[in-house]
LOPASE-988040 format. One record per residue (C-alpha): x, y, z; residue in three letters; residue number from 1. Coordinates in nm, 2 decimals. Each point is the difference from the previous one (the first is absolute). Layout:
N
        u        v        w   residu   num
        X        Y        Z      ALA   NUM
...
***
This chain:
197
        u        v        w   residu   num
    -1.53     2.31    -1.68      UNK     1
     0.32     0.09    -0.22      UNK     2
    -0.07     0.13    -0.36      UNK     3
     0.11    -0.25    -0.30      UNK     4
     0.35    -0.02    -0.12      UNK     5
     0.04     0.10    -0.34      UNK     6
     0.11    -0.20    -0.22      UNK     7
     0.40     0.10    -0.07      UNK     8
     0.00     0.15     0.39      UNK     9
     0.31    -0.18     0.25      UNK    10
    -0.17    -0.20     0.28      UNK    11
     0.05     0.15     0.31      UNK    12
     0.12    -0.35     0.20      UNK    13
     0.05     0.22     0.33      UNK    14
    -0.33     0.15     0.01      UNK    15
    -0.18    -0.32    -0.11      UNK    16
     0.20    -0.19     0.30      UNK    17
    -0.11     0.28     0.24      UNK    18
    -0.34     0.01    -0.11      UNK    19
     0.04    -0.45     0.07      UNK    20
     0.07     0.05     0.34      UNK    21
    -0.22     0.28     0.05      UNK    22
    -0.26    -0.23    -0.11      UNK    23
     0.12    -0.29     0.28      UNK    24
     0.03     0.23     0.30      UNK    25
    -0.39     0.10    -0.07      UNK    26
    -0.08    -0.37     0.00      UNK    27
     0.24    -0.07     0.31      UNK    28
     0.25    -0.15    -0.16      UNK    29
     0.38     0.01     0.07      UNK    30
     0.29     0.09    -0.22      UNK    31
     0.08    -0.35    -0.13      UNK    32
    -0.33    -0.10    -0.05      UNK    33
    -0.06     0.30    -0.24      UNK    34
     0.32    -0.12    -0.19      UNK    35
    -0.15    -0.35    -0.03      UNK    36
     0.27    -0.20     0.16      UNK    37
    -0.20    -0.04     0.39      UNK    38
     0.27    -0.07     0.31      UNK    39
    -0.05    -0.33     0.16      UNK    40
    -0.35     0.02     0.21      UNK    41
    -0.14     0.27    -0.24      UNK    42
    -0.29    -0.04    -0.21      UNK    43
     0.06    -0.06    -0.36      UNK    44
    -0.24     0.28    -0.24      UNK    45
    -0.05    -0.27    -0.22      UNK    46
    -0.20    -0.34     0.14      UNK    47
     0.24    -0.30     0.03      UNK    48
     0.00    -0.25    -0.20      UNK    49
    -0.01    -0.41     0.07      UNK    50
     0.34    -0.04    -0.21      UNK    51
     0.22     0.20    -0.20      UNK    52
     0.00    -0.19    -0.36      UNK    53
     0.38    -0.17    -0.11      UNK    54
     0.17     0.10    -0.28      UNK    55
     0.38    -0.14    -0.17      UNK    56
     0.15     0.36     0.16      UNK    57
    -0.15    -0.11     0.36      UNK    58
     0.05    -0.38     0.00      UNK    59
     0.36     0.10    -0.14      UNK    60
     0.05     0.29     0.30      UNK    61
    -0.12    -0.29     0.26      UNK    62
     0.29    -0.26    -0.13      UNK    63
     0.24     0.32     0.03      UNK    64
    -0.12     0.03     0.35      UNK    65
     0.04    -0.39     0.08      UNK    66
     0.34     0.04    -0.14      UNK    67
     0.13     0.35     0.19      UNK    68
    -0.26     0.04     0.28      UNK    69
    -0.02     0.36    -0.07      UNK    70
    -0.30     0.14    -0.13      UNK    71
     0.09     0.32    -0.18      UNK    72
     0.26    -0.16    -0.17      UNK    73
    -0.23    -0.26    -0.10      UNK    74
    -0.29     0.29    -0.14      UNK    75
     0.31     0.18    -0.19      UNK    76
     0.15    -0.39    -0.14      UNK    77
    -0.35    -0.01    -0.16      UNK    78
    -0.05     0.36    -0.10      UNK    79
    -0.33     0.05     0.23      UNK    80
    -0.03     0.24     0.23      UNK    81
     0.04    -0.11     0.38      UNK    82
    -0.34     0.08     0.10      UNK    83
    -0.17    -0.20    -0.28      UNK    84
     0.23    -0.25     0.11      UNK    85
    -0.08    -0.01     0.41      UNK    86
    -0.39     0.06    -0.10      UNK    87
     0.05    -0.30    -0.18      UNK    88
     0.16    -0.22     0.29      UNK    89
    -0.23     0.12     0.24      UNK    90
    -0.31    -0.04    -0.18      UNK    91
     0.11    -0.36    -0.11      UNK    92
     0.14    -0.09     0.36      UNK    93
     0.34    -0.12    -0.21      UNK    94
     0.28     0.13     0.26      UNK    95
    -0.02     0.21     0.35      UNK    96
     0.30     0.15     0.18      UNK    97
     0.18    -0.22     0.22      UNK    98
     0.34     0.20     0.17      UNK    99
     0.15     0.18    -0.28      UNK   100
    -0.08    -0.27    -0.28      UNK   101
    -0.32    -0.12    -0.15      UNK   102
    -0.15    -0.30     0.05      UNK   103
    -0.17    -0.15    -0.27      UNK   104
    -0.39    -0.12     0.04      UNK   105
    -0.10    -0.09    -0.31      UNK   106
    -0.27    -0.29    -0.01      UNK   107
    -0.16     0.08    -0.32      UNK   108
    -0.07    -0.30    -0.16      UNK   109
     0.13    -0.12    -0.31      UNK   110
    -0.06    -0.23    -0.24      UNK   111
     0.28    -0.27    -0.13      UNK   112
     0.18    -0.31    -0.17      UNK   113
     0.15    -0.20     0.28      UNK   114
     0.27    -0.31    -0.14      UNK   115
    -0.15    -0.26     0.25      UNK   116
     0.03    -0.39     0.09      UNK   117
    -0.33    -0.03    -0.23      UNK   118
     0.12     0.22    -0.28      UNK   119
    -0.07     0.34    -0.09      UNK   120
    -0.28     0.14     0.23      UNK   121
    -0.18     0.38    -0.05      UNK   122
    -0.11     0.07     0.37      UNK   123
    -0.06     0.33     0.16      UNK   124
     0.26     0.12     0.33      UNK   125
    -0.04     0.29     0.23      UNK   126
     0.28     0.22     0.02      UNK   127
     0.35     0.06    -0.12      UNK   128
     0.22    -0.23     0.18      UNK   129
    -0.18    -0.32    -0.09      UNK   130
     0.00     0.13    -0.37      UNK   131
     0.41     0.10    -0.05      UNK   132
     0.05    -0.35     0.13      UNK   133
    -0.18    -0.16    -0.30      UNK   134
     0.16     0.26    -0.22      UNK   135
     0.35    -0.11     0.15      UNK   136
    -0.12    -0.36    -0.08      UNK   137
    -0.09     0.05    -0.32      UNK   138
     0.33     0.18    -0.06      UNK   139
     0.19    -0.31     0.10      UNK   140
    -0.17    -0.21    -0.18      UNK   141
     0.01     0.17    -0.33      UNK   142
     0.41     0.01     0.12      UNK   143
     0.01    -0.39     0.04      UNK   144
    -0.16    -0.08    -0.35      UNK   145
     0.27     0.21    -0.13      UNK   146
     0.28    -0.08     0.17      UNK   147
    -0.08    -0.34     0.14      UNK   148
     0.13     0.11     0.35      UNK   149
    -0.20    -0.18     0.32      UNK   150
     0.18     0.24     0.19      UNK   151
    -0.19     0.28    -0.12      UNK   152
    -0.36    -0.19     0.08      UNK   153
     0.14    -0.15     0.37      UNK   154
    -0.11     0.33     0.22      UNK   155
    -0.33    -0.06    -0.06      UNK   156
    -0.01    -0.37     0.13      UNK   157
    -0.28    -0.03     0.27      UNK   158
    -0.18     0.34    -0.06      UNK   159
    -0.34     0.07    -0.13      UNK   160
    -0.27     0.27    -0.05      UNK   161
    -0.33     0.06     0.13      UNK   162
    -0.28     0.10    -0.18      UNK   163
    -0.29     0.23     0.12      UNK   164
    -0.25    -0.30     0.10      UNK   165
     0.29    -0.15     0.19      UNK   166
     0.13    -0.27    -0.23      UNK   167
     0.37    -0.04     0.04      UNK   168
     0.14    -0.11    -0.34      UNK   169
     0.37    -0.12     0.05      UNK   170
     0.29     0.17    -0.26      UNK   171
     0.11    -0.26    -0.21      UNK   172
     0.44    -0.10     0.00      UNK   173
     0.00    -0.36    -0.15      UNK   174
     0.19     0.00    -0.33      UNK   175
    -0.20    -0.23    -0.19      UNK   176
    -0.35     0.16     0.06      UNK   177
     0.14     0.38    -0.07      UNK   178
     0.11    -0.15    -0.32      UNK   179
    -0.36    -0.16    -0.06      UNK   180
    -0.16     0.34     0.09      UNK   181
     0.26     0.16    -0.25      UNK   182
    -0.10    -0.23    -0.28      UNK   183
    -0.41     0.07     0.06      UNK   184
     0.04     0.36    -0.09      UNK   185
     0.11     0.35     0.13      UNK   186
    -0.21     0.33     0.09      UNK   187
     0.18     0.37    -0.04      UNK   188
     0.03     0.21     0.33      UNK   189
    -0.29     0.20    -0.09      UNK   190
    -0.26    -0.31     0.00      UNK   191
     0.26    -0.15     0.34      UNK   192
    -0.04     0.33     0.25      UNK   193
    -0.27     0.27     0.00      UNK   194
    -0.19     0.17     0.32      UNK   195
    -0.39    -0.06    -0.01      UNK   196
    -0.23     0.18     0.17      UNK   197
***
């Protein structure tokens, strides 16, 4: 057992790293494992967990990723480090390799404000897709009230969302009604899009 550092003494990081992996090859324990960053079919040290919890940094790193398709330019758009960031995909199943690129897997389900044929509805959706399409539709509409442009509200003609119990609630384009849903009231983003668990 090594003696106690004094208190004004320099740390010795070289011997303290030998004595680490000194310490992992007893247990029988490879290099990287030591170091805490296990190779792919190595055992972590620490027990896994279910799912890595989100923060702005990660959920900001994963629209990066969307956007370039390269994760360590992602991790380094959202100042955390790359390995935070892939512990944080994997553990949450939100994107695997696929070629070169990523594909994105994320089906956590969030909770929001959809503009539909009955008015504005809060329903809960699985995944990401289904919820940038209300966002885009929300977008447009906020667009039409301002600029009175039917154009800008005509893509979404005929398309709809599906909410977790299977309820299919149709996006609503008619001029008259988005004016009628404009007049009832409004909600921020905040109260319109957030993830549940």
């Amino acid at each position: 057992m090594r003696s106690p550092r004094r208190p004004n003494e320099a740390r010795d990081y070289k011997a303290e790293y030998g004595r680490r992996l000194e310490r992992a090859r007893a247990r029988g324990l490879t290099k990287s494992q030591a170091r805490g960053h296990p190779k792919p079919g190595e055992a972590a040290l620490r027990p896994k967990v279910e799912a890595a919890p989100s923060d702005e940094k990660l959920e900001q790193a994963l629209r990066a990723l969307r956007a370039t398709g390269n994760q360590k330019v992602a991790a380094k758009t959202a100042h955390v480090s790359p390995e935070r960031f892939r512990r944080f995909l994997r553990q949450n199943k939100l994107a695997r390799r696929k070629g070169r690129g990523w594909r994105i897997t994320d089906r956590r389900r969030r909770e929001v404000v959809v503009i539909t044929t009955g008015g504005r509805k809060r329903i809960r959706i699985a995944g990401f897709n289904a919820a940038s399409l209300v966002a885009r539709h929300r977008a447009a509409f906020d667009a039409f009230l301002e600029a009175n442009d039917i154009s800008l509200i005509e893509p979404f003609e005929g398309l709809s969302v599906t909410d977790i119990s299977g309820r299919v609630h149709p996006l609503e384009t008619r001029p008259n009604e988005l004016y009628r849903i404009a007049a009832a009231g409004n909600e921020g983003f905040e109260q319109v899009y957030r993830l549940v668990t």
